[in-house]
N, C-alpha and C positions, 0 to 999 in steps of 0.2 A: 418458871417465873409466875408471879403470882400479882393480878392486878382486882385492885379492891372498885369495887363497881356500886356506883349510886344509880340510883333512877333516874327519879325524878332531876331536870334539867340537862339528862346524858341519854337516857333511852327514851324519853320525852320531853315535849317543854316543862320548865319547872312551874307554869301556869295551864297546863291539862288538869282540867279537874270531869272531862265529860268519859264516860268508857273507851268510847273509840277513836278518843285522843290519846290512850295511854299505850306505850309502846310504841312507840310510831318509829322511832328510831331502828328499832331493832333487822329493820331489812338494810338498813347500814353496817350496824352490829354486828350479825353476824355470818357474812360473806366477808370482811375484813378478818376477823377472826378463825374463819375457815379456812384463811390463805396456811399454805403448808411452813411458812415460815415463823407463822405464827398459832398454830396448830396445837401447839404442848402447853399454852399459857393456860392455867385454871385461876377460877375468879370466888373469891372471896366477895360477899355480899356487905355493904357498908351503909346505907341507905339507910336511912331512917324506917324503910316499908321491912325492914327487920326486925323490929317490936311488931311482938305478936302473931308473927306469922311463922310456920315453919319453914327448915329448908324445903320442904317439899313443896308448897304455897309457891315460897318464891323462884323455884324453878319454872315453874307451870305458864306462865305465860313465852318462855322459852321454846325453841326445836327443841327435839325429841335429842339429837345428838349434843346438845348444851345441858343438859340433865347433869352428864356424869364432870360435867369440867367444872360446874358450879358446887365448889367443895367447901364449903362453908359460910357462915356468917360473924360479923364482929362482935365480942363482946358489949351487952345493954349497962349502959348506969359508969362505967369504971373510970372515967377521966375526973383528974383531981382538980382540974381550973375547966372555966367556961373557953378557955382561950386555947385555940387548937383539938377543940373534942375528938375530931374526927380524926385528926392523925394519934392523938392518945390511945383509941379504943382500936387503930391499926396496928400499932406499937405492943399492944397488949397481948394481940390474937397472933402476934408472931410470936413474941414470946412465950406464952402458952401452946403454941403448935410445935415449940423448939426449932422454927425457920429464920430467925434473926438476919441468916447470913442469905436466905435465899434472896433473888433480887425479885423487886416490887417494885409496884407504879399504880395510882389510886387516877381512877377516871373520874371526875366532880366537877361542880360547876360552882363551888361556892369555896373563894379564896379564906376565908375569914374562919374557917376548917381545918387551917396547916400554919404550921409557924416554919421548925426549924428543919423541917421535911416537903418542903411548896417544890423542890427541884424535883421531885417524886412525884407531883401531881399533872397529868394533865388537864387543865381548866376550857371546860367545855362554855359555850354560851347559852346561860342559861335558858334564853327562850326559844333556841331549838334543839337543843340537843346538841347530841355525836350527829355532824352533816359528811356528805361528800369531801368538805371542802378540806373537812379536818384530818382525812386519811395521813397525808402525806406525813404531816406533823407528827401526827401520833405514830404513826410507823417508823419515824426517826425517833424520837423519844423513848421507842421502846425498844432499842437497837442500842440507845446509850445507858440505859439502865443495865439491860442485859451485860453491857461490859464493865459496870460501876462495881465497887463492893457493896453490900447490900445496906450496912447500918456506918 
């Protein structure tokens, strides 16, 4: 499975702008993602902090064992309408990776990012992030995608 992972408003607030405001989520992040039932999921990078940076950049504020599960980034520039960007430029990077059919689930905080693919997204709040509160949620969400067909 493969979940496309934003920052900004999911592994921080989407109003962190000081250093050691950013990331703050990530001790939520990932022990959740550590769980063995969720173990095998690798993350595509979808965030805007993907202009310009490489994947090596955007690994780096990650553990050391999150390195290898962060396997790429979304295509820059390629959506044909302002309406859904984010699901267009995820739409693309499966199609270009030839995973169409694998299943997927995009972690963001900004609905007005997804049209006909929003059943796909779990929508974080944007002024805290990925919290505690959100585990359960997300962990059933990712439980039903896993059973869904992927496109």
């Amino acid at each position: 499975m493969l979940i496309f992972l934003d920052f900004d408003g999911v592994l921080h607030s989407a109003h962190a702008f000081r250093a050691e405001q950013m990331f703050s989520q990530l001790s939520v992040f990932e022990p959740f993602f550590r769980q063995p039932e969720f173990a095998d999921i690798q993350f595509v990078v979808s965030s805007t902090w993907r202009h310009n940076r490489s994947l090596e950049e955007l690994r780096a504020p990650f553990s050391a064992d999150f390195h290898a599960r962060i396997v790429g980034k979304t295509p820059e520039y390629v959506a044909t309408s302002p309406i859904a960007e984010r699901e267009q430029e995820i739409l693309c990077y499966l199609e270009d990776h030839l995973c169409e059919h694998e299943p997927w689930l995009a972690l963001d905080d900004c609905r007005s990012y997804f049209d006909r693919h929003a059943d796909k997204v779990f929508f974080c709040t944007a002024g805290t992030g990925l919290t505690q509160r959100d585990l359960p949620a997300l962990a059933e969400c990712i439980r039903r995608q896993k059973k869904q067909p992927a496109l």
